[in-house]
MMTF fields as JSON, N, C-alpha, C and O atoms, coordinates in Angstrom:
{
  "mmtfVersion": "1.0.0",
  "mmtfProducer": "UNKNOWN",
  "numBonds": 315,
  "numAtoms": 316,
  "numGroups": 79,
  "numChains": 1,
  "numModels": 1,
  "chainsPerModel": [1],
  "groupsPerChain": [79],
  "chainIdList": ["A"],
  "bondAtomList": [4, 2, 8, 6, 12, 10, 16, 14, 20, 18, 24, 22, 28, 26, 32, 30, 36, 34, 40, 38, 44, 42, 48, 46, 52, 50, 56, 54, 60, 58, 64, 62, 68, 66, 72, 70, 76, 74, 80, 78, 84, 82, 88, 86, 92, 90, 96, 94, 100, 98, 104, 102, 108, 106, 112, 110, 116, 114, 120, 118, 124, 122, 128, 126, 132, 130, 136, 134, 140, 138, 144, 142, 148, 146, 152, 150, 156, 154, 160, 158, 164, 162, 168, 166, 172, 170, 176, 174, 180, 178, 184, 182, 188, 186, 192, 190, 196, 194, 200, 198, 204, 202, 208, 206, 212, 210, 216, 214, 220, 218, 224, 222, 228, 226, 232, 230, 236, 234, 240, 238, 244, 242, 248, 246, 252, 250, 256, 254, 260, 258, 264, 262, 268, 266, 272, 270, 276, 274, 280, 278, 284, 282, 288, 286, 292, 290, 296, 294, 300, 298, 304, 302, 308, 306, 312, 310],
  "bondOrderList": [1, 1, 1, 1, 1, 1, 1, 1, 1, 1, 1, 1, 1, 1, 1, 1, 1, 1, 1, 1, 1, 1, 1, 1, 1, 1, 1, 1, 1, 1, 1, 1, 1, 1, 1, 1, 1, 1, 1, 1, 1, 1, 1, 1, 1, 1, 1, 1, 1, 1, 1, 1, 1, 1, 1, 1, 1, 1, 1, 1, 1, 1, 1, 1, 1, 1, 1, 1, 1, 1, 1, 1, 1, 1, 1, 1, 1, 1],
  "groupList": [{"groupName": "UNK", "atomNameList": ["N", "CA", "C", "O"], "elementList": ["N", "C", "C", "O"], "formalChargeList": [0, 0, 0, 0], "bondAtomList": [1, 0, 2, 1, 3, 2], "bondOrderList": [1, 1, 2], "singleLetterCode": "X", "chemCompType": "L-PEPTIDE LINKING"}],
  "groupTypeList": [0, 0, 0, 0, 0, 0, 0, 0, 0, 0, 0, 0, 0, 0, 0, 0, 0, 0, 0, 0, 0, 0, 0, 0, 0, 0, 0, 0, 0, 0, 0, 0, 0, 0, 0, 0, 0, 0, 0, 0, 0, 0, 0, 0, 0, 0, 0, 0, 0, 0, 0, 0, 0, 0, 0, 0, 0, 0, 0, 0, 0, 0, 0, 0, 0, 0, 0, 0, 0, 0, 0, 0, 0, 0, 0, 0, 0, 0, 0],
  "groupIdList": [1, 2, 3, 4, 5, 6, 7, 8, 9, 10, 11, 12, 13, 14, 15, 16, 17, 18, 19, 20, 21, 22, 23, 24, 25, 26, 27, 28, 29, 30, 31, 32, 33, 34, 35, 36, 37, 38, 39, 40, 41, 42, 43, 44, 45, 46, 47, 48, 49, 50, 51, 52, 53, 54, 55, 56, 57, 58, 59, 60, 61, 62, 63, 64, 65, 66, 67, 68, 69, 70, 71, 72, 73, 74, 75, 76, 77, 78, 79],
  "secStructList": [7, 6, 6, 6, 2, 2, 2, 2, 2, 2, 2, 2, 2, 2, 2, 2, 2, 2, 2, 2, 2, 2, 2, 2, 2, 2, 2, 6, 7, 1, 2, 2, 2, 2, 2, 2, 2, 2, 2, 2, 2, 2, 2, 2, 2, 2, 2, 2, 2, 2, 2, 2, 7, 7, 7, 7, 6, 6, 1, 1, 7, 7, 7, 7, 1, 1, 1, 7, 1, 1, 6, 6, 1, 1, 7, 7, 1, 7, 7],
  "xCoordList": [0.823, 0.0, 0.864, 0.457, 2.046, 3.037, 3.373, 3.188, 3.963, 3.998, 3.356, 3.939, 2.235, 0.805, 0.664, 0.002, 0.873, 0.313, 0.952, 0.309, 1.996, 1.986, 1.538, 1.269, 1.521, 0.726, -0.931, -1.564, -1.133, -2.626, -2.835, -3.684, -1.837, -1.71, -1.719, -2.339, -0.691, -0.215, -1.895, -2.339, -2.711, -3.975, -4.97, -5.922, -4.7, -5.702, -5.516, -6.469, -4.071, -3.813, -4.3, -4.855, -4.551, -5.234, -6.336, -6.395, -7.393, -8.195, -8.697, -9.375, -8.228, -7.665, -6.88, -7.167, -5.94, -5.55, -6.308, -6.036, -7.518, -8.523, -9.33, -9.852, -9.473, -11.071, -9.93, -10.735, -8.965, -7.891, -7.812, -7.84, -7.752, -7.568, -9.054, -9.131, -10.044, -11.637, -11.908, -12.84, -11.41, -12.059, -10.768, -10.945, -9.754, -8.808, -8.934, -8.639, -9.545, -9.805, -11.161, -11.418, -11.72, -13.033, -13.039, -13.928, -11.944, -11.462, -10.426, -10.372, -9.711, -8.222, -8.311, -8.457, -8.247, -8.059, -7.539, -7.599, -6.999, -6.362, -5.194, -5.049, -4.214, -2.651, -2.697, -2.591, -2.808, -2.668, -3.572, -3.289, -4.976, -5.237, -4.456, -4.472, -3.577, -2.957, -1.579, -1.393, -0.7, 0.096, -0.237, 0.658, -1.386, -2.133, -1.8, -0.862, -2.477, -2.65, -1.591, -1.564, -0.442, 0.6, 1.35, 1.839, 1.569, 3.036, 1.611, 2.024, 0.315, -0.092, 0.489, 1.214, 0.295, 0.193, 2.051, 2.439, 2.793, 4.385, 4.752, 5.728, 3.632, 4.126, 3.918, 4.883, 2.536, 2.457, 3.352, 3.558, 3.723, 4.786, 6.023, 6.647, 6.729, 8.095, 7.907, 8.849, 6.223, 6.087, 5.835, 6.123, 5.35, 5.509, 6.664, 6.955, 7.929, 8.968, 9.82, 10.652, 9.342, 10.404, 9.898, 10.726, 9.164, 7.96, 8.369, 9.011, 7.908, 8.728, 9.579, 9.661, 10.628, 11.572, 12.649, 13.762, 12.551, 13.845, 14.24, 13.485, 15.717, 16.326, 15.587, 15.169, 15.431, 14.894, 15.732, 16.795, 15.351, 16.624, 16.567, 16.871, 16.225, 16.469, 18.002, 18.712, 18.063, 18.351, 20.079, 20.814, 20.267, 21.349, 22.781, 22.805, 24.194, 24.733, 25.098, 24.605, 25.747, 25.957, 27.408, 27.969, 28.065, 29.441, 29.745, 29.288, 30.307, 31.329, 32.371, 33.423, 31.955, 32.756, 34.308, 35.261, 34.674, 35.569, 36.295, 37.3, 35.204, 36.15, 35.546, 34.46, 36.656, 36.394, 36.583, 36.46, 36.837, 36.608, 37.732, 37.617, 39.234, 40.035, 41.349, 42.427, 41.22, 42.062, 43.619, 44.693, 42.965, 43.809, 44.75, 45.516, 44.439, 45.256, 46.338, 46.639, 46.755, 47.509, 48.657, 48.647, 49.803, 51.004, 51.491, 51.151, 52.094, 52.877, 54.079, 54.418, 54.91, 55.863, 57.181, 58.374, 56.663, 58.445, 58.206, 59.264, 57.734, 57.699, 57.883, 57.854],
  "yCoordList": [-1.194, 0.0, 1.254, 2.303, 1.135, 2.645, 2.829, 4.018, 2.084, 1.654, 2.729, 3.584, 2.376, 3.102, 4.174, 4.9, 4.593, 5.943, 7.212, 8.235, 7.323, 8.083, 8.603, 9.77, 7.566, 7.846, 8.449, 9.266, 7.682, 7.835, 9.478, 10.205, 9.769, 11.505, 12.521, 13.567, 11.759, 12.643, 12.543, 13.639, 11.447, 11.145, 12.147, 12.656, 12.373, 13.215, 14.236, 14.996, 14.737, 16.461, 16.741, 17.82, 16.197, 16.739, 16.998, 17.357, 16.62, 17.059, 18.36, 19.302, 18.136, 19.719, 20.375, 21.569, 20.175, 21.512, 22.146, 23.254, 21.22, 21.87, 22.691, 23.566, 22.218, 22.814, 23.805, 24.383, 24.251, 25.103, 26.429, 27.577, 26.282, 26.593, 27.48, 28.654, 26.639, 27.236, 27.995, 28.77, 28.093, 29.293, 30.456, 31.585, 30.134, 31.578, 32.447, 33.633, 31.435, 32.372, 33.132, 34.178, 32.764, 33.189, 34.292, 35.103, 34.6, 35.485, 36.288, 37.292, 36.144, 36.673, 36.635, 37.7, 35.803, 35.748, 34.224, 33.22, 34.465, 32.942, 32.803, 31.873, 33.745, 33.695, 33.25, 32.028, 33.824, 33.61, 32.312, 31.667, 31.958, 30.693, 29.409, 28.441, 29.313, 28.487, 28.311, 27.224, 29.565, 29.473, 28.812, 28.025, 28.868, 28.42, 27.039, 26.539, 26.337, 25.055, 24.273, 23.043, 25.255, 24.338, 24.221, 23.141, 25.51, 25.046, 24.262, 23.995, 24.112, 22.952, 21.793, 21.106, 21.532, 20.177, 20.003, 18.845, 20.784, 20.673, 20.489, 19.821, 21.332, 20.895, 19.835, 19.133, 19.169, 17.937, 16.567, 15.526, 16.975, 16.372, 16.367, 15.538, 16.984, 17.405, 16.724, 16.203, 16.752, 16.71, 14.946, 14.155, 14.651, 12.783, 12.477, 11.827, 12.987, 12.821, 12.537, 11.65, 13.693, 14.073, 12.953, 12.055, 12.883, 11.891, 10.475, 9.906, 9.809, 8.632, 8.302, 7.081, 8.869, 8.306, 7.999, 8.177, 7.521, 6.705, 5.597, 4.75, 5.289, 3.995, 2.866, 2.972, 1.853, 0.788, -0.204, -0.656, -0.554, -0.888, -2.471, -3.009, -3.179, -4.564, -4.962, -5.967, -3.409, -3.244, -2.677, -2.345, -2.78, -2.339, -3.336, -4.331, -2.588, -3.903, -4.491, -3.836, -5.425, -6.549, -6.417, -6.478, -6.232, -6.108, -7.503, -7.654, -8.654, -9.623, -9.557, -8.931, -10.373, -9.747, -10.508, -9.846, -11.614, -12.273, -11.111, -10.413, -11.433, -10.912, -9.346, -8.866, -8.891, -7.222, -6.407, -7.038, -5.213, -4.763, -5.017, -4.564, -5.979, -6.087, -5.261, -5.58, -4.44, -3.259, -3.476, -2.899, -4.493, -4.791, -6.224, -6.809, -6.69, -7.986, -7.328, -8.024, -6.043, -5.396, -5.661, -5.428, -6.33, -6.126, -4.419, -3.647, -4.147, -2.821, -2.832, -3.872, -1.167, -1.441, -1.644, -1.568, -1.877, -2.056, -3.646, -3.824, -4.696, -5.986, -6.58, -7.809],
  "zCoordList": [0.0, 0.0, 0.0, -0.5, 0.559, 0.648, -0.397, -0.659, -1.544, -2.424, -3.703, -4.371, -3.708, -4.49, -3.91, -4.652, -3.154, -2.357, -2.806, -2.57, -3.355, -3.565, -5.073, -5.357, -5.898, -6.91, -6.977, -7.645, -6.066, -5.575, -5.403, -5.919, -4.561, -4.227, -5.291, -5.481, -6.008, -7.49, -8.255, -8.595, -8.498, -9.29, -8.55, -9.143, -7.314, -6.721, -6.922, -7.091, -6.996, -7.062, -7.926, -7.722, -9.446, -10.038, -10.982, -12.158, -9.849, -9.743, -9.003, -9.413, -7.975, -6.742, -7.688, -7.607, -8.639, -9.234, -10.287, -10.749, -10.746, -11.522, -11.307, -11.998, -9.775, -9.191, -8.422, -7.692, -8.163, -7.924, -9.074, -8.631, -9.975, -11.434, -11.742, -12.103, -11.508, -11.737, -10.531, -10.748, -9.199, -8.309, -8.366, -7.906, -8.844, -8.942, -9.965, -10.109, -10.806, -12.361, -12.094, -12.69, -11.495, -11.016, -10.443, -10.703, -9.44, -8.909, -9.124, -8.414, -9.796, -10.208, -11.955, -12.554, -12.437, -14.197, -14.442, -13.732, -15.753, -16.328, -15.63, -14.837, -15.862, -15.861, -14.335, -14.232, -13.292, -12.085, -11.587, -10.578, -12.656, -12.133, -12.586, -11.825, -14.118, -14.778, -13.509, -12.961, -13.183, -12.205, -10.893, -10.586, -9.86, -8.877, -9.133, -8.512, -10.003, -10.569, -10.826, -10.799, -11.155, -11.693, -10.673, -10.345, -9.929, -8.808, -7.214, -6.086, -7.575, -6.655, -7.175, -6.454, -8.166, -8.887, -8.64, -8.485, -8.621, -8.614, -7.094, -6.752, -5.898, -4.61, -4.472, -4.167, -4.627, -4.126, -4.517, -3.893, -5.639, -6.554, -6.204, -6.867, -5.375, -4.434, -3.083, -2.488, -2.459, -1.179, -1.298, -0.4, -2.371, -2.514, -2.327, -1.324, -3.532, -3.343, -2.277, -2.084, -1.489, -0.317, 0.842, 0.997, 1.354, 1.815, 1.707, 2.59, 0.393, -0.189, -0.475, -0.343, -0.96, -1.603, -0.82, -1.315, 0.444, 1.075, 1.281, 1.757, 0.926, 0.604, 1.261, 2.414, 0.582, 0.647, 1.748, 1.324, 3.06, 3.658, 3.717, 4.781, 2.725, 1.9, 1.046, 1.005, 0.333, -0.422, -0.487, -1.417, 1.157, 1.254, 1.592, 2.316, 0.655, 0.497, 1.944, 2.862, 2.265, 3.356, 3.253, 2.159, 4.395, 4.461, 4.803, 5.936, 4.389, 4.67, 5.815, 5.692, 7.165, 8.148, 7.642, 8.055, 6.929, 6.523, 4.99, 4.855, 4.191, 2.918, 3.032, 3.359, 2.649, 2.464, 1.111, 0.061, 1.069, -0.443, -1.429, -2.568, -0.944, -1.518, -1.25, -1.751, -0.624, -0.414, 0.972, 1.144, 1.583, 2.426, 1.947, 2.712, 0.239, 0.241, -1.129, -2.099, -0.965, -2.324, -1.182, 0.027, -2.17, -0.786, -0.803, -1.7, 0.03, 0.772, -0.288, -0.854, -0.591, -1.544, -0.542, -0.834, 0.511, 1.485, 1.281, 0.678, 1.314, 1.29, 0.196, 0.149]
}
């Protein structure tokens, strides 16, 4: 379900940025209702983002307490 949700949000905004769009123009004009509409439809779109998008912690690599990244089996140039 976390998953979908934020799509779900994004499918809803806009509709809210329509009916956003139709009471500013109503009140204000086009230009300022087309603007209204768009940076809604762009917050909610940042605020999913910001919200969701953190690392997946499945997904993270596994350190090998035995083998390591290789770095400790280069010999030394005094040996």
């Amino acid at each position: 379900m976390k998953k979908s949700l934020p799509g779900i949000l994004c499918l809803l905004a806009m509709p809210c940025s329509i009916l956003i769009f139709v009471k500013v123009q109503a009140l204000s004009g086009d230009l300022l209702a087309l603007l209204a509409a768009v940076l809604f439809y762009i917050a909610v779109i940042v605020v999913c983002a910001l919200v969701f998008n953190k690392p997946d912690p499945r997904n993270v690599p596994m350190e090998h307490p035995i083998i390591k990244d290789g770095k400790d089996d280069e010999p030394k140039e005094g040996e």
